[in-house]
PLY file of the C-alpha trace (Angstrom):
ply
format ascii 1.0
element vertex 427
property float x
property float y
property float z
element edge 426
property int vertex1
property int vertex2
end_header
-3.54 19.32 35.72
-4.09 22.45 33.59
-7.01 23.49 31.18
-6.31 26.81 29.30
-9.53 27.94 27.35
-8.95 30.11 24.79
-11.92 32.99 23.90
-13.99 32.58 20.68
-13.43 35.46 17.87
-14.99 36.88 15.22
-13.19 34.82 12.98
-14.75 30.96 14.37
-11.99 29.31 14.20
-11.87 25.47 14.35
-11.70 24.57 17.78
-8.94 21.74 18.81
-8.59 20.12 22.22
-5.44 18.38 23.15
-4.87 15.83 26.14
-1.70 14.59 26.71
0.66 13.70 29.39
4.07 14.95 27.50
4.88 18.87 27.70
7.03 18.42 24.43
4.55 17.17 22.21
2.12 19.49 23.68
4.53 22.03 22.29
5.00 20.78 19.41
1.65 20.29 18.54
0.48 23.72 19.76
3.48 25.20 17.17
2.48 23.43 14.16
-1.04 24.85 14.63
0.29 28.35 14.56
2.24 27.44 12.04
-0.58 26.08 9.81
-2.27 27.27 7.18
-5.46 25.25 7.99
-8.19 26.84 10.37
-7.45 25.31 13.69
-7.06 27.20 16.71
-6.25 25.38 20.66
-9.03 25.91 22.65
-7.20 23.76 25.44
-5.17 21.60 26.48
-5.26 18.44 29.81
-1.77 17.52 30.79
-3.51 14.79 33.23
-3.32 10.98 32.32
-6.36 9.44 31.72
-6.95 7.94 34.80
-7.51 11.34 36.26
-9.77 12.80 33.58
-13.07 13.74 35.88
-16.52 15.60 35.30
-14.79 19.12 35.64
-12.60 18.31 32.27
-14.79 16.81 30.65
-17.40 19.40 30.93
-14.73 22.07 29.64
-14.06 19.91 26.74
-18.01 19.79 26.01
-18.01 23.82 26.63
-15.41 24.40 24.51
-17.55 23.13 21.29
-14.54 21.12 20.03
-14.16 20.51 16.04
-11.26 18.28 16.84
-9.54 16.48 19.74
-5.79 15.36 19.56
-5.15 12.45 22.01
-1.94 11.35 22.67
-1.73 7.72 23.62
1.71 6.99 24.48
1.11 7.27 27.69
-1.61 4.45 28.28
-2.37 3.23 24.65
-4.97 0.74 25.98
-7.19 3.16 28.18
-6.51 6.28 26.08
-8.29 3.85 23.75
-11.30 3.39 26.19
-10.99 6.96 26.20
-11.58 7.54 22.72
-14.35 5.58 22.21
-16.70 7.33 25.04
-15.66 11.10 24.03
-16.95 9.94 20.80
-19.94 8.16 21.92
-20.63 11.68 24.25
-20.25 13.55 21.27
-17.37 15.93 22.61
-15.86 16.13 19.80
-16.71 15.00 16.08
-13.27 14.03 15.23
-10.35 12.71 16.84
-6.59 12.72 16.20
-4.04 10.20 17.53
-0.69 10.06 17.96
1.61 7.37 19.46
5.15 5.87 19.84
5.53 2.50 18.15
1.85 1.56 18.31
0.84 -1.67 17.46
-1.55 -3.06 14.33
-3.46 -4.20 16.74
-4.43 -0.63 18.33
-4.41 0.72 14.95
-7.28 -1.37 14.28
-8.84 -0.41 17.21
-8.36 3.29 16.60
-10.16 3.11 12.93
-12.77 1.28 14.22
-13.55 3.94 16.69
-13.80 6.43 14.23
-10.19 7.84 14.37
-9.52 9.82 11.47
-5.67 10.40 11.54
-2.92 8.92 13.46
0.32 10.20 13.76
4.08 8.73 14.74
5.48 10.42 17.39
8.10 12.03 17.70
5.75 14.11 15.25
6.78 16.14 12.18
5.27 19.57 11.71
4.72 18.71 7.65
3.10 15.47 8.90
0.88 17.43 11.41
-0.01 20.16 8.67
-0.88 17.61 5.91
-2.81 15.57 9.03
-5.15 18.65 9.24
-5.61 19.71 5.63
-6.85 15.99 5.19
-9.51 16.69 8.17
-10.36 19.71 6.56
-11.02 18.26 3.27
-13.19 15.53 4.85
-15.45 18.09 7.15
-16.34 19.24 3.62
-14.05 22.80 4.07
-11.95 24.12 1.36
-8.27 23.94 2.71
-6.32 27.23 3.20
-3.23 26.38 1.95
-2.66 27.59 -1.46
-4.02 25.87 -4.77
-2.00 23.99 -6.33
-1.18 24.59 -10.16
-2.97 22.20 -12.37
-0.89 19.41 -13.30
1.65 20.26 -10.48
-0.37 17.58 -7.77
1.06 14.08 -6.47
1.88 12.20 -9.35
-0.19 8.95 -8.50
1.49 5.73 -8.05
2.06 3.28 -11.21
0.12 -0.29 -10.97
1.18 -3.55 -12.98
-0.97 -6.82 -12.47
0.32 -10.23 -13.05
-1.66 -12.52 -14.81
-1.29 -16.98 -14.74
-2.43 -18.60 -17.53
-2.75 -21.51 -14.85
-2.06 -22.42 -11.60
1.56 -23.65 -11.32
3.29 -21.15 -13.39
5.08 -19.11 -11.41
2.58 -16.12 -10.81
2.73 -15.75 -7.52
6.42 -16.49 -6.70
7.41 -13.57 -9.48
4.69 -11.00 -8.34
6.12 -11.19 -4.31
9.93 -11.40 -6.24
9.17 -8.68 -8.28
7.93 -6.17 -5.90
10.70 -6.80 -3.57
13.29 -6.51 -6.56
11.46 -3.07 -7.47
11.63 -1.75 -4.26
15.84 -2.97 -4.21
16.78 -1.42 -7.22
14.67 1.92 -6.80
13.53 3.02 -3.08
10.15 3.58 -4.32
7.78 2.93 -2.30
6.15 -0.73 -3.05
2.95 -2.76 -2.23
2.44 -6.01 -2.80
-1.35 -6.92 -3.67
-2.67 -10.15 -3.35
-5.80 -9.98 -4.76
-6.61 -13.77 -4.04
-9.18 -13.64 -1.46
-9.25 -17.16 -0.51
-5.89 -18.88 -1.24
-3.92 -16.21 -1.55
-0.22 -17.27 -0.83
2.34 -13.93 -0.70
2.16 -13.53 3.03
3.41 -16.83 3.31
6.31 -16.34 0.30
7.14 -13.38 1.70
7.67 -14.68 5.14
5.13 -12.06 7.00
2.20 -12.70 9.46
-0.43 -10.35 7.90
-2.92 -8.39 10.33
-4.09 -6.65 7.86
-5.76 -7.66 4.73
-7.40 -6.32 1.50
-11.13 -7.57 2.87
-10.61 -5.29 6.16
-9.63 -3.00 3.83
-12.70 -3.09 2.07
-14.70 -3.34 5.08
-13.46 0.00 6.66
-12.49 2.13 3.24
-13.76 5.62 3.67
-11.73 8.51 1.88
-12.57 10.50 5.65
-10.05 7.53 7.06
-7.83 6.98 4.08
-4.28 8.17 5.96
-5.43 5.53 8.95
-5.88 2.90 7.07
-2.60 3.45 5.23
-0.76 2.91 8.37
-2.88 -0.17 8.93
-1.26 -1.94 6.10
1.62 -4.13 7.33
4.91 -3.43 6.32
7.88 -6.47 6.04
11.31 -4.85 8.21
13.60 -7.47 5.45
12.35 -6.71 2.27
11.18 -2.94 3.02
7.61 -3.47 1.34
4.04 -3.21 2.31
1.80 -6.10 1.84
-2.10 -6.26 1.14
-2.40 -9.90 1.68
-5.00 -12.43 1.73
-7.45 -12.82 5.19
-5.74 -14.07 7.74
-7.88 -16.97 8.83
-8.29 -20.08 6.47
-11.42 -20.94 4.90
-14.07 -19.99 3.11
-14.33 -16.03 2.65
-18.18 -15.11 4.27
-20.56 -14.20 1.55
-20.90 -10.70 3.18
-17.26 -10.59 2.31
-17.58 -10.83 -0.83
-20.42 -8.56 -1.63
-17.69 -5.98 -1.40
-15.72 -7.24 -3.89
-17.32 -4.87 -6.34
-15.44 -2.99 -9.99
-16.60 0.22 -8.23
-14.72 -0.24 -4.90
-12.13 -1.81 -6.07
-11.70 1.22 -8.16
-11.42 3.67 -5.10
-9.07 1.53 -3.43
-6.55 1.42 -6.20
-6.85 4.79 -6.42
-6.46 5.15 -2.51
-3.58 2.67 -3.13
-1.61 4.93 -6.02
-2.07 7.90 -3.69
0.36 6.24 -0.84
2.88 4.41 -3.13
4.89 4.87 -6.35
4.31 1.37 -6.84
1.45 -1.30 -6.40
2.02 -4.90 -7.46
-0.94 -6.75 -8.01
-1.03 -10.54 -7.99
-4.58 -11.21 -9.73
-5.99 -14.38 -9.85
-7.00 -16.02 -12.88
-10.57 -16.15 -12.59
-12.45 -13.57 -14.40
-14.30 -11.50 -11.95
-16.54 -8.00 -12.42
-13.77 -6.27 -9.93
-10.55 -7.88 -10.81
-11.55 -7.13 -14.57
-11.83 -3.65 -13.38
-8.39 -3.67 -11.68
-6.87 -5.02 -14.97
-8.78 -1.72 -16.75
-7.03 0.64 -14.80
-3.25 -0.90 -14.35
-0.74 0.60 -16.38
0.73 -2.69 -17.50
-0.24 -6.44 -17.18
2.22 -9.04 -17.43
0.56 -12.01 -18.84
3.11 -15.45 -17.00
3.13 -18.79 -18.58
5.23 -21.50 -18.74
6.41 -23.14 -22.19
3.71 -26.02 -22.05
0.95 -26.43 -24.44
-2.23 -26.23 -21.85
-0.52 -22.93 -20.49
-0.24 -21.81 -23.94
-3.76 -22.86 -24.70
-4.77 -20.75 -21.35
-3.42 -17.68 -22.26
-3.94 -17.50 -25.72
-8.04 -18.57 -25.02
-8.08 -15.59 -22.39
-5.85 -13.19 -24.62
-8.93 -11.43 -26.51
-10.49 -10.31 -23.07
-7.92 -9.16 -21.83
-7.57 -7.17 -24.72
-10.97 -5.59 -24.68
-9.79 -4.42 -21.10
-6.55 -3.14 -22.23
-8.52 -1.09 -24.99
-6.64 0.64 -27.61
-3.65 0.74 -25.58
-3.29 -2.82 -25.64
0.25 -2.85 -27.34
1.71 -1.14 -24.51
-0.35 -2.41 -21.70
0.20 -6.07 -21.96
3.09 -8.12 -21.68
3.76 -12.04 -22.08
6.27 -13.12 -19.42
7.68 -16.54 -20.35
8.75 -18.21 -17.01
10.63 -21.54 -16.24
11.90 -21.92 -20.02
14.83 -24.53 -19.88
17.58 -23.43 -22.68
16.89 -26.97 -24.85
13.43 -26.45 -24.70
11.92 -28.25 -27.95
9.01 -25.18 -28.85
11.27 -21.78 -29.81
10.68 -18.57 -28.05
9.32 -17.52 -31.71
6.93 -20.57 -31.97
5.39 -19.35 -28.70
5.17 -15.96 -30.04
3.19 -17.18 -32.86
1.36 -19.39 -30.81
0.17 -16.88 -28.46
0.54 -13.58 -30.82
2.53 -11.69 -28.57
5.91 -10.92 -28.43
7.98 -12.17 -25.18
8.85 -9.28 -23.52
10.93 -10.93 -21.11
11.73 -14.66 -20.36
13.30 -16.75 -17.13
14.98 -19.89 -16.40
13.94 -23.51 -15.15
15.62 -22.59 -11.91
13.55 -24.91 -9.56
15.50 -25.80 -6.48
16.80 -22.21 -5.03
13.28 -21.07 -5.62
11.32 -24.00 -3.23
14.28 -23.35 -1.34
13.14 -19.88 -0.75
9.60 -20.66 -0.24
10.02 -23.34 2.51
12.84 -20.51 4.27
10.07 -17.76 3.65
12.69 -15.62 2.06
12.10 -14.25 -1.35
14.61 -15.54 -3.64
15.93 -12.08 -4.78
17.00 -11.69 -0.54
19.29 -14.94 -0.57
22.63 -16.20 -2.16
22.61 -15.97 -5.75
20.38 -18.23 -8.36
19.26 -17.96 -11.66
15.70 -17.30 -10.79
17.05 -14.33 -8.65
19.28 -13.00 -11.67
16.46 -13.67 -14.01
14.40 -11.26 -11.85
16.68 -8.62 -10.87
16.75 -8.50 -15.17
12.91 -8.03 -15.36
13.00 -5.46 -12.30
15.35 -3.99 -13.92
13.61 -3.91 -17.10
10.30 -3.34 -15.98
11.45 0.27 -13.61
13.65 1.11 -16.60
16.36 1.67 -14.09
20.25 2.27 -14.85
20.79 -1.65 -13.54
18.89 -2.67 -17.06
21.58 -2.01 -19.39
23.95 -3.36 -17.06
22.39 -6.46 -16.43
21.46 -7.56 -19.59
24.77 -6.21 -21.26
26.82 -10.10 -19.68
30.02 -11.43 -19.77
30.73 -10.34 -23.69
29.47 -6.81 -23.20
31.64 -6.47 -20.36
34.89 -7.74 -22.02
34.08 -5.41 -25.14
33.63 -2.63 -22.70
37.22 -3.61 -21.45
38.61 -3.91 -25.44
36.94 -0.33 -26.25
38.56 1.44 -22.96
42.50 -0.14 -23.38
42.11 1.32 -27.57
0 1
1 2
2 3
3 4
4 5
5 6
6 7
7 8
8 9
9 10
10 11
11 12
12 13
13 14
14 15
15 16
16 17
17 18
18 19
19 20
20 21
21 22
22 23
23 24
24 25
25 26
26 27
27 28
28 29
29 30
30 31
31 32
32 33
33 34
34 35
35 36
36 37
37 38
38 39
39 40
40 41
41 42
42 43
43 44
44 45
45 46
46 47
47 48
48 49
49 50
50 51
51 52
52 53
53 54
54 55
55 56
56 57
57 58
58 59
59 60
60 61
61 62
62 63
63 64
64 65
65 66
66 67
67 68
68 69
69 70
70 71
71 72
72 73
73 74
74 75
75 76
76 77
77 78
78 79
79 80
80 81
81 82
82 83
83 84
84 85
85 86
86 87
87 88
88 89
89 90
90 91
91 92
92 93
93 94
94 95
95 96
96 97
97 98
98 99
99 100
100 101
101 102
102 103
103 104
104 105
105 106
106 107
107 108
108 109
109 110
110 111
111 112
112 113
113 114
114 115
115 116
116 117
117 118
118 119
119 120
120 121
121 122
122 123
123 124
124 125
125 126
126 127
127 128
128 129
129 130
130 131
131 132
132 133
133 134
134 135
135 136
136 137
137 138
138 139
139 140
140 141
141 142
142 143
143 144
144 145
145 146
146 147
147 148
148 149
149 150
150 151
151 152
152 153
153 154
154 155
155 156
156 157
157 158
158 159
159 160
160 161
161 162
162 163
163 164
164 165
165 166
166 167
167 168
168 169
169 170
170 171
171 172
172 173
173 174
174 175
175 176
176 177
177 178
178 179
179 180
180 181
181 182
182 183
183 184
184 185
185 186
186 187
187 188
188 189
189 190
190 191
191 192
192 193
193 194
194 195
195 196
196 197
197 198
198 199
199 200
200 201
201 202
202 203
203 204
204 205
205 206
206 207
207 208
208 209
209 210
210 211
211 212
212 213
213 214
214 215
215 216
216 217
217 218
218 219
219 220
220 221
221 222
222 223
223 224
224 225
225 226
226 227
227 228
228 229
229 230
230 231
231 232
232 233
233 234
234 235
235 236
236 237
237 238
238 239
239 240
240 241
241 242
242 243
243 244
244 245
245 246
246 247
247 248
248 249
249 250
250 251
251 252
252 253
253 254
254 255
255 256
256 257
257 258
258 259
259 260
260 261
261 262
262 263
263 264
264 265
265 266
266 267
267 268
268 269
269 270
270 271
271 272
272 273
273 274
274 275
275 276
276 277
277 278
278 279
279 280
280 281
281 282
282 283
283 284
284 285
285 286
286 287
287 288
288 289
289 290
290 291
291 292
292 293
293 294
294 295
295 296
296 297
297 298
298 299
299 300
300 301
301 302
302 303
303 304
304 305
305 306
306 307
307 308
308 309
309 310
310 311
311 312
312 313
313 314
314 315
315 316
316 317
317 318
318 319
319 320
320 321
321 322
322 323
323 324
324 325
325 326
326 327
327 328
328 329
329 330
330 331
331 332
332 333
333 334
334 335
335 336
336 337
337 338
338 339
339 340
340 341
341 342
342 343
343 344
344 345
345 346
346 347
347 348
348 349
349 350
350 351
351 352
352 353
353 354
354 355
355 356
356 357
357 358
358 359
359 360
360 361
361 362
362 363
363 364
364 365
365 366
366 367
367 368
368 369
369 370
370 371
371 372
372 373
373 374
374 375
375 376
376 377
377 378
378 379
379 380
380 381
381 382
382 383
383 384
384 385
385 386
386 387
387 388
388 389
389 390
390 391
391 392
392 393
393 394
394 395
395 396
396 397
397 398
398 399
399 400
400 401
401 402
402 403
403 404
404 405
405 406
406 407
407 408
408 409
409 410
410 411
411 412
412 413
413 414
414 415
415 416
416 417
417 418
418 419
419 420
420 421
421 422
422 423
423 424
424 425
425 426
């Protein structure tokens, strides 16, 4: 065991105590607070494991007037846990900094709901460490030292597009998960999926994942202090390579505590939260109206308005279309879009009849492609991730479309483009 106390100086610095059992990340960690511009200074540091943590360190730790403690929990995740939660019931130190090796959801959890305010992946990163501390120093209320950033020159937030049924059983759900897979194919961006659907919410299940992790224990825990934890709370699917917000977990009705979250305000700091951590947030919306979910569809970029060719969808969508325009506001024209889905090529009503039904032009339309699709579903494999179908082509088009990626042009150019292409290159 060794405890190295460092003197106090004129210039208070922000005291940090570190406990950990591995002389490399003690290193490390100890170098990127040299290295940092924010005001933390080692005070000291207990190589011993937990199980050998007596009065004598703990008594330096409470001497030592600690602004922040670092524990790593490799070690012993479970009792560097137990850990935790009595420093912070002693009051040794008012925040607390984890790191880890492949820890689970499940301890992740556990570490928010002690009052963690950061966790970090070890092996750590020294930017990941500095931009750890300048977020603890912006939540103890202390202006960061690192320099100020240039108006306009910040993180350019994340973009947001909702999906809207007219009904149930056309296709919302299936294209949202599709979609945000697709986006994430064609463009690396970072991508969420958002099921919004509190009660029967159904993208876990189309996307083949297990949640632990939902949007109401995001809205039970969302504090800006523990905004980077609960960012690596949200589960993340290995085969597609997005993040999902899904629906609670267990089945049945959602407690009427629950739901008392579910307010336009909060669900205005989480999207925000949301746009920080991705370049791009999905947002299955169900179609009830609701105070929140009509505050979502204020601050999306786009909404893409799905219905089917038949006359009650039709009727649905073009009863809700004036509300949804008072949400889009005066950038309604640009903000919403009507996404025709499972239109057979002999279908009797014209594209153009269902623009005039509706009063919107169809920015993009799919195929009756019914079998691959509840092919998919039943395999728990989005469509876009298996063998070829015209649902997955008709996606990969709207993706496409929709990112305004290269792929666009190219997709929607066909056979004839192509064999013009060919003509124009032999002249």
């Amino acid at each position: 065991m060794t405890l190295d106390s460092l003197p106090s100086s004129d210039s208070h610095p922000s005291w940090v105590g570190l406990i950990s059992a591995d002389p490399a990340f003690r290193n490390q960690l100890q170098n990127a607070l040299e290295e940092s511009s924010a005001p933390f200074q080692l005070a000291l540091a207990i190589d011993s494991p937990f199980s050998a943590i007596g009065d004598m360190e703990i008594q330096e730790m409470e001497r030592s007037n600690l602004e922040l403690l670092v524990v790593d929990l490799e070690s012993d995740p479970a009792l560097g846990m137990d850990f935790i939660r009595s420093a912070m019931e002693a009051g040794i130190a008012p925040r607390v900094l984890a790191a880890g090796r492949d820890l689970s959801q499940d301890l992740l959890l556990q570490a928010l709901q002690a009052g963690v305010m950061e966790v970090l992946p070890k092996p750590i990163q020294a930017e990941e460490v500095e931009a750890a501390l300048q977020r603890i120093v912006r939540k103890a209320g202390r202006s960061p030292v690192a320099e100020v950033e240039e108006e306009g020159t910040g993180p350019v937030p994340g973009r947001a597009i909702a999906f809207f049924g007219a009904k149930g059983g056309v296709g919302t759900t299936s294209l949202a998960t599709n979609l945000a897979v697709e986006i994430h194919r064609i463009t690396g961006a970072r991508t969420l999926l958002l099921d919004l659907d509190v009660e029967q919410g159904e993208t876990g299940i189309l996307l083949g994942v297990d949640p632990n992790f939902s949007l109401l224990e995001l809205l039970r825990n969302y504090e800006p202090m523990v905004s980077g934890l609960l960012a690596s709370c949200i589960d993340h699917d290995e085969a597609s390579g997005i993040d999902l917000l899904a629906a609670p977990v267990k089945s049945g009705p959602v407690p009427s505590d629950d739901f008392d979250l579910i307010s336009g305000e909060r669900m205005a700091e989480v999207l925000d939260f949301l746009k920080e951590h991705y370049d791009y947030v999905v947002i299955d919306r169900p179609r009830t109206f609701h105070p929140a979910f009509d505050r979502i569809l204020e601050m999306v970029d786009e909404v893409y308005l799905i219905t089917t060719p038949d006359l009650q969808a039709l009727r649905n969508i073009t009863r809700s279309l004036p509300r949804l325009e008072r949400m889009a506001g005066s950038s309604k024209d640009r903000r919403l879009h009507l996404v025709l889905n499972r239109y057979p090529a002999n279908h009797p009503i014209s594209i153009r009849e269902i623009e005039q039904t509706v009063g919107l032009e169809v920015y993009h339309s799919l195929g009756a492609d019914f079998f691959p699709l509840n092919e998919s579903i039943h395999e728990r494999t989005p469509a876009v991730l298996r063998e070829k179908s015209q649902f997955a082509t008709d996606v990969k088009k709207l993706a496409a479309k929709i990112t305004g990626s290269a792929d666009a042009k190219e997709q929607e150019k066909g056979f004839l483009g192509g064999l013009m292409d060919a003509v124009r290159k032999r002249g």
